[in-house]
C-alpha positions as CSV (number, residue, x, y, z in Angstrom):
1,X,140.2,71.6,161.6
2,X,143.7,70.1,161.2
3,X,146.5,73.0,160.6
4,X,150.0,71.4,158.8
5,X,153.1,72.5,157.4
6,X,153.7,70.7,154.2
7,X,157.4,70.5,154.7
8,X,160.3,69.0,152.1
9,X,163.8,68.9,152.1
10,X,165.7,68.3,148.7
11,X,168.3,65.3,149.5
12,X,171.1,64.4,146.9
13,X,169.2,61.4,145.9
14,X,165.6,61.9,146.6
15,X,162.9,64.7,148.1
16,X,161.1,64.0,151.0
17,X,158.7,65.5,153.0
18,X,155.9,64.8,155.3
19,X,152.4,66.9,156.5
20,X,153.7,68.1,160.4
21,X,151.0,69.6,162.9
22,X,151.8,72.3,165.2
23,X,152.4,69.6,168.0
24,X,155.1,67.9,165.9
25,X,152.0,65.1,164.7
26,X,153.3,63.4,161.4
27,X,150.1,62.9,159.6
28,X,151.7,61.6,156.7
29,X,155.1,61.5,154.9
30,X,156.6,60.6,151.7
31,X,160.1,60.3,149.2
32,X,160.4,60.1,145.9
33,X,163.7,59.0,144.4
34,X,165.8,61.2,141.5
35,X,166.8,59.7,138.5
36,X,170.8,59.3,138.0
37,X,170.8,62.1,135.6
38,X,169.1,64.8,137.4
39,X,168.3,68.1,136.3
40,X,166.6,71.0,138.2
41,X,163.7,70.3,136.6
42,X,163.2,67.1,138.7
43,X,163.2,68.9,141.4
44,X,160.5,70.8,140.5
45,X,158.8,67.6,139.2
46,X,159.3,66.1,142.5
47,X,157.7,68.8,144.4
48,X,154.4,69.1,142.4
49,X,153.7,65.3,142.3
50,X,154.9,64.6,146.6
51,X,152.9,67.9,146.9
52,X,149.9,66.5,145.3
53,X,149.7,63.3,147.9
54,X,149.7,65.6,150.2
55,X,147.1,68.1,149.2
56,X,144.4,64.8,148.1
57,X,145.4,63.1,151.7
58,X,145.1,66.5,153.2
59,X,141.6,66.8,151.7
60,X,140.4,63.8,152.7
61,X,141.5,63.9,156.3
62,X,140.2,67.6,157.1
63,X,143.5,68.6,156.7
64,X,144.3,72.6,155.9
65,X,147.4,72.8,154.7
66,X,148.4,76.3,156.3
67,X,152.2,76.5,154.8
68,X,155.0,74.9,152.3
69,X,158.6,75.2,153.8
70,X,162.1,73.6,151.9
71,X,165.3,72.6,152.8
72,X,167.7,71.7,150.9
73,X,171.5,70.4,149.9
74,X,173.9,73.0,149.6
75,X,176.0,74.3,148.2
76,X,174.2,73.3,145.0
77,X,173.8,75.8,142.3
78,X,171.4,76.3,139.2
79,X,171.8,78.8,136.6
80,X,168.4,79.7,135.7
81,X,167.9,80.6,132.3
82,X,167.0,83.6,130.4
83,X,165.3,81.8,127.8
84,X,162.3,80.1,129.2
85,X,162.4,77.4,126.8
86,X,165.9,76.3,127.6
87,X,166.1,73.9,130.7
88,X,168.1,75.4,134.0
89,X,171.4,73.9,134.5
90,X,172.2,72.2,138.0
91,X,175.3,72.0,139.3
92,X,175.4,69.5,142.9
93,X,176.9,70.7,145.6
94,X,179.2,66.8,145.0
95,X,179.9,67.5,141.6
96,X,183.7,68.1,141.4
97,X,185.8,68.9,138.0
98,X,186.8,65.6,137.8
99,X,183.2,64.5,137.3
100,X,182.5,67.6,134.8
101,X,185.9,68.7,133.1
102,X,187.1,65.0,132.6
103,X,190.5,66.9,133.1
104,X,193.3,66.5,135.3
105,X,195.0,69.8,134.6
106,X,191.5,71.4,135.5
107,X,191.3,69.5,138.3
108,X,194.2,70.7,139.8
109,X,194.0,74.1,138.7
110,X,190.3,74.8,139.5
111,X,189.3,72.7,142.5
112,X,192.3,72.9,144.8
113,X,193.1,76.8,143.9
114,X,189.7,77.0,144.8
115,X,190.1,75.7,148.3
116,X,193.3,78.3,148.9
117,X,192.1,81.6,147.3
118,X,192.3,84.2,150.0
119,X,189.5,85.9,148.6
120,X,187.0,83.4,149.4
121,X,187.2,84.4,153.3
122,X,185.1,82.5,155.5
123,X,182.4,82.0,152.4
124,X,180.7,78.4,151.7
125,X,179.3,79.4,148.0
126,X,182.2,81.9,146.8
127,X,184.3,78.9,146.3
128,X,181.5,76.8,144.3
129,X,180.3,80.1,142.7
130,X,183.8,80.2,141.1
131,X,183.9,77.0,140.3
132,X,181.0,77.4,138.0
133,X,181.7,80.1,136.5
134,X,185.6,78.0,135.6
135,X,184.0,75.3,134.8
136,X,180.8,76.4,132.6
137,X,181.3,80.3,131.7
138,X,179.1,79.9,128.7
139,X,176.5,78.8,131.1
140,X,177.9,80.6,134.0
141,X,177.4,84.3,131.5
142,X,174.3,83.5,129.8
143,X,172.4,83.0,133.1
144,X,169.6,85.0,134.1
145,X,170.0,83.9,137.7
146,X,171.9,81.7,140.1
147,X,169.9,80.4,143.1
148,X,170.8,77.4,145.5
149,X,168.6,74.8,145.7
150,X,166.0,75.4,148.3
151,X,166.1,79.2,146.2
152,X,165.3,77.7,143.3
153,X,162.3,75.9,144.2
154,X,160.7,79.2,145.9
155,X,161.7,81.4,143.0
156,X,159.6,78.5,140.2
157,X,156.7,78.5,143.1
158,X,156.2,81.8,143.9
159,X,158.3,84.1,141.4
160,X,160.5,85.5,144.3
161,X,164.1,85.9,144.4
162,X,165.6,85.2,147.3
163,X,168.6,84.1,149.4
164,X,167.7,82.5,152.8
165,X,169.9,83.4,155.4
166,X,169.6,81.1,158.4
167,X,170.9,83.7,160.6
168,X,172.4,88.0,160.4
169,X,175.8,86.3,161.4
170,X,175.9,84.5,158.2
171,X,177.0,86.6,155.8
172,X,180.4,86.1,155.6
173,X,179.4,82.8,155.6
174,X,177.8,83.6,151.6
175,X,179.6,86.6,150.5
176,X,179.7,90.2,150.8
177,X,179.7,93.0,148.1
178,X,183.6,93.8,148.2
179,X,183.8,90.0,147.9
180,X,181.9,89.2,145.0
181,X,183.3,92.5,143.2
182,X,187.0,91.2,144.3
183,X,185.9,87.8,142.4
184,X,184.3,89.7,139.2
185,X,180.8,87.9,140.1
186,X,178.0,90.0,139.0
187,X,175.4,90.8,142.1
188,X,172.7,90.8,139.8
189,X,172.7,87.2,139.1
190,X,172.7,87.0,142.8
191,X,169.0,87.0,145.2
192,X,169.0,89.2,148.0
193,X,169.2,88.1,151.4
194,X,165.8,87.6,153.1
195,X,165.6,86.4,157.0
196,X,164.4,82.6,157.8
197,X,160.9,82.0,157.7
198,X,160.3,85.4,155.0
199,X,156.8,85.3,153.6
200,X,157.9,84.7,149.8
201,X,154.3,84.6,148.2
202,X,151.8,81.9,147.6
203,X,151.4,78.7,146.1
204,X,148.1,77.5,145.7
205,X,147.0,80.2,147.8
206,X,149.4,78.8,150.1
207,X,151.9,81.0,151.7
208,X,155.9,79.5,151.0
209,X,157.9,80.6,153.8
210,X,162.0,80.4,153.2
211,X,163.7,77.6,154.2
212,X,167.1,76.8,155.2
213,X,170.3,74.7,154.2
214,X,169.4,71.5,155.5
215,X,171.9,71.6,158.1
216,X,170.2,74.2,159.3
217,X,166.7,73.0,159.1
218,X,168.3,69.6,160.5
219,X,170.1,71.7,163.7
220,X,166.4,73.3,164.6
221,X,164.6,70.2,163.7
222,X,166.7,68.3,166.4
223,X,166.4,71.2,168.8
224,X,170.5,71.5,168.6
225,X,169.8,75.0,169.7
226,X,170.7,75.3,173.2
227,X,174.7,74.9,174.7
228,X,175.0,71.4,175.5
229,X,172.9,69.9,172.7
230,X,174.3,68.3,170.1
231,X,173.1,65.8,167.0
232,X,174.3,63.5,164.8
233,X,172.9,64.0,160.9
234,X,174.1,61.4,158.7
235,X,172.8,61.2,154.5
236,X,175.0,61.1,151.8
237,X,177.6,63.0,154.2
238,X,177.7,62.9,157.8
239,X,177.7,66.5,160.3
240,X,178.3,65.7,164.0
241,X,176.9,69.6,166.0
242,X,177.0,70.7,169.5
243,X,175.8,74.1,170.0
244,X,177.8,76.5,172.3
245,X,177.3,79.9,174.2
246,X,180.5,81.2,173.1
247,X,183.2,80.0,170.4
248,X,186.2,77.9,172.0
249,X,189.9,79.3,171.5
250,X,191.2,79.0,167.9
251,X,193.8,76.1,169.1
252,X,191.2,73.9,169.8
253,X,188.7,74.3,166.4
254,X,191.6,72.3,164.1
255,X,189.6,70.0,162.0
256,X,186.3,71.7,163.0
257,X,183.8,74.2,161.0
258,X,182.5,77.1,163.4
259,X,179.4,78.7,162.4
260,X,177.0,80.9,164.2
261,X,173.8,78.8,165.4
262,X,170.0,79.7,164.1
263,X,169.6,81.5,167.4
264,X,171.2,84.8,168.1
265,X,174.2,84.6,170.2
266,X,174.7,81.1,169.8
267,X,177.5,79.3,168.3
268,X,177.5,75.6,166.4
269,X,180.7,73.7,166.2
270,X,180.5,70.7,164.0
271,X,182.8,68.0,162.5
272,X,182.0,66.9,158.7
273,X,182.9,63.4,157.5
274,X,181.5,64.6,153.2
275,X,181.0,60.6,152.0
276,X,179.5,59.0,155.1
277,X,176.8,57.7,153.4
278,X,178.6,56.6,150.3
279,X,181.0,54.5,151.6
280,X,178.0,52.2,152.7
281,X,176.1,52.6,149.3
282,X,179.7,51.9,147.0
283,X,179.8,48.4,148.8
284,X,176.2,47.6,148.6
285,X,176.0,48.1,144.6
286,X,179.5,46.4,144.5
287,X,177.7,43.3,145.9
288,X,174.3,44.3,143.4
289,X,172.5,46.7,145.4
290,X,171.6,50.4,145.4
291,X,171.0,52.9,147.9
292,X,167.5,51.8,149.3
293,X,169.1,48.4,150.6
294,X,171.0,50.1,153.7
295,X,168.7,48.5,156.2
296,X,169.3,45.0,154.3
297,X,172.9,45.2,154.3
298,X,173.2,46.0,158.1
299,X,171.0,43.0,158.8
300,X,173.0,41.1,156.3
301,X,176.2,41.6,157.9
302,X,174.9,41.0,161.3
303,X,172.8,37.1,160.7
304,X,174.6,34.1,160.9
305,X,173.5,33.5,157.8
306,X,175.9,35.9,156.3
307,X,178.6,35.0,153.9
308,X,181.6,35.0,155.8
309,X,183.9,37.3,153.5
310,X,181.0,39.2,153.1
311,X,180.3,39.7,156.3
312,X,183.4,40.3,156.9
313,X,184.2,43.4,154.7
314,X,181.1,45.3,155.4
315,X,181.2,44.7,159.2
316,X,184.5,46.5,158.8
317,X,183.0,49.4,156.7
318,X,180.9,50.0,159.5
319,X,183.3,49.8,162.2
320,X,185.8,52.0,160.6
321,X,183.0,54.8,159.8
322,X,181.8,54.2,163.7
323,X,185.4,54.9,164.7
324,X,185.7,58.1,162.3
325,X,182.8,59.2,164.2
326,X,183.8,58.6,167.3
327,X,187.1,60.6,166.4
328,X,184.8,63.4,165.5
329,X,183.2,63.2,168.5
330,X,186.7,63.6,170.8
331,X,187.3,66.9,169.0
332,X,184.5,68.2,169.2
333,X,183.9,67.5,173.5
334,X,187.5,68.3,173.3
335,X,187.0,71.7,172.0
336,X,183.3,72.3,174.1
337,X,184.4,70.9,177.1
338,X,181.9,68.7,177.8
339,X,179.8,65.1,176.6
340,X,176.5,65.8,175.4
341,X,174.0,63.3,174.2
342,X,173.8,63.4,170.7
343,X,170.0,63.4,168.8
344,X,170.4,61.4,165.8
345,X,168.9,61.8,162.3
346,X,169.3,61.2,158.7
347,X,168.5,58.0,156.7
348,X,170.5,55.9,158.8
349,X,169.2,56.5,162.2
350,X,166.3,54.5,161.4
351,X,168.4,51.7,161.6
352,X,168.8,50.1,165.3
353,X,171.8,48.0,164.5
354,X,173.5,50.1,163.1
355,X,172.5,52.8,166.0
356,X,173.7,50.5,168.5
357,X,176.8,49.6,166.9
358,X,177.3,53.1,166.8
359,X,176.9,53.7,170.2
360,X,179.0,50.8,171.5
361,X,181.9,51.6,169.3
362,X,181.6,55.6,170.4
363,X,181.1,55.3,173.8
364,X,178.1,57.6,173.1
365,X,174.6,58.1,174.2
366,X,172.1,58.4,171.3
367,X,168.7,59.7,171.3
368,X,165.9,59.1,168.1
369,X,162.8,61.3,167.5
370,X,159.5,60.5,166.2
371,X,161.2,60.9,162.6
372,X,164.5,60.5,161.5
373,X,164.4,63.3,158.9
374,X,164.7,66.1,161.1
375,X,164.8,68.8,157.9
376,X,161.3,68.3,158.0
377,X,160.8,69.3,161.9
378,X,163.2,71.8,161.3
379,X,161.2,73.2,158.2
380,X,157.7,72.8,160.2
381,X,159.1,74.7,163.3
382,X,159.6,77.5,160.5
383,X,156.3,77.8,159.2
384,X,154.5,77.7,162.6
385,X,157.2,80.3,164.2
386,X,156.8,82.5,160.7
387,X,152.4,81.9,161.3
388,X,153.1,83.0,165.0
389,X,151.8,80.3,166.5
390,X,155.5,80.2,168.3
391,X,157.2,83.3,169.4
392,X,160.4,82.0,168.1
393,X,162.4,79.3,166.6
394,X,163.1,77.2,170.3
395,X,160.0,77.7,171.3
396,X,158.8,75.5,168.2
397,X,161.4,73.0,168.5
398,X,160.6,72.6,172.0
399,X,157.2,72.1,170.9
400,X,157.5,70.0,167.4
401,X,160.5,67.8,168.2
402,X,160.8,65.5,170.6
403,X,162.0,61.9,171.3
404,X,160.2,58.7,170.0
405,X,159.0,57.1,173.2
């Protein structure tokens, strides 16, 4: 028999996921697209109907599904509801006051306040927890619970409350005690912190083991977890990472995010460009398109059949994003010292055009593996280290991810 993790990764617009073997085999993958207005219950939605492809194409191929991992956006919040027949309010990790408030004295107030508060520390939720509770403290107070994401989806699957961290290091990367009593934020509506890969119960009999942020789950499932490697993840936002064996000096991490890698001892320096992706879909549905037409607009702009304004305008989009990359990229080297190749994945790495005018604008070598969404390689790497079929998270990588031949 067939073991697979049956891995998914919650994207801003759509969930995908795929049935991954132990020897990084995709037997079968799939996405399903959100609606513009989309609750948490979608999500949920989402799951059970990609979950059930899985489970009748598992069942016809021999297939035992041995695990369910998820990865997902962050930081996006839901406020979970104490009354059961209320639905669970989402708030996206994009979702800014402008979009909510529809006011420009809360826009200033909350969202760039938000960015200076000392208080926040080093923390990547504080800030959007605060923003919440500004923003929707009916919703914010009356909450039973509020879980990320990924959180959410174990907590309706299994009934556990949890709060994946990716690695010990991280917690001042989420918040502390002193911090969320300095903030008034009450723990309780907070999960505790569980290690990656925590056995969180079952789902049709089926053990759901805790997944990471999706930069996470991308870092492991492009086996950025070594010094020297790096990747490339581009979506709705792009995150350039090399992984390091020690931090550089301060002086040299200007416009850079430091984190600690997945693997102990390990550092991961990265350089964020937030609406990579959405610069490419705002022209496409200016010229009557939406998201799913990326690969058509790259070939578009690149035919001699192309209208020649046309062509002209979104050949420039791309260049000028291939340039912001490649400005990323000289920081980054800058601050590690070296060139690495980059692994590449996300949405966009399926498209060779665009890969190569990528690389001929960066002066960059790129590598592809056998699937562009690397969440899900990351995710399966997970289950089969949390199964113990691997002794640890690199030694899956090694094993699950490799390069498309």
């Amino acid at each position: 028999m067939i073991f697979c993790a049956a891995v998914f990764d919650i994207g801003t617009s759509s969930l995908k996921g795929a049935l991954i073997a132990e020897d990084g085999k995709v037997y079968t993958q799939g996405r399903l697209f959100f609606p513009q207005n989309l609750e948490a219950e979608t999500w949920l939605i989402s799951f059970e109907n990609l979950f059930k492809q899985f489970s009748d194409f598992a069942e016809q191929k021999s297939i035992k599904i041995c695990g369910i991992c998820i990865s997902g956006n962050g930081p996006s919040l839901v406020a979970v509801s104490e009354d059961s027949a209320e639905r669970d309010f989402l708030l996206l990790w994009n979702k800014s006051s402008s979009d909510t408030l529809n006011e420009k004295s809360n826009e200033n107030s909350n969202e760039n306040s938000m960015k200076k508060n000392p208080l926040y520390g080093k923390s990547i939720f504080l800030p959007r927890l605060d923003f919440f509770r500004n923003s929707y403290p009916e919703i914010f107070q009356s909450a039973k619970y509020i879980l990320s994401g990924t959180e959410y989806l174990i907590y309706k699957l299994t009934k556990k409350r949890v709060t994946v961290l990716p690695e010990k290091r991280y917690v001042p990367a989420y918040w502390t005690d002193e911090e969320l009593k300095a903030l008034s934020i009450p723990k309780n509506k907070l999960a505790p912190f569980v290690p990656l890969g925590e056995d969180c119960g079952l789902y049709r009999n089926i053990p759901v083991f805790a997944g990471p942020p999706d930069f996470i789950a991308a870092l492991i499932g492009t086996n950025t977890l070594k010094p020297g490697t790096a990747c490339d993840r581009a979506g709705s936002s792009e995150g350039i990472n090399i992984c390091l064996e020690a931090p550089p000096e301060t002086s040299k991490l200007k416009g850079l995010r430091l984190l600690p890698s997945p693997i102990p001892n390990l550092w991961n320096i990265s350089y964020l460009i937030e609406n990579s992706g959405n610069i490419f879909y705002e022209y496409i549905k200016k010229h009557g398109g939406n998201f799913m037409d990326f690969d058509a607009f790259v070939h578009n702009i690149n035919t001699k059949t192309a209208h020649k304004q046309n062509k002209a305008e979104g050949r420039a989009i791309m260049e000028a994003l291939a340039f912001k990359v490649k400005e990323g990229m000289d920081l980054l080297e800058k601050a590690a010292g070296f060139r690495p190749i980059y692994t590449i994945s996300g949405g966009q790495a399926n498209n060779k055009l665009w890969r190569n005018l990528k690389a001929e604008i960066t002066g960059r070598e790129f590598k592809v593996l056998q699937i562009a969404d690397a969440e899900l390689l990351g995710n399966a790497a997970i289950t089969f280290t949390s199964r113990k079929t691997y002794s640890s998270i690199s030694e899956a990588a090694d094993n699950i991810s490799f390069f498309e031949s």
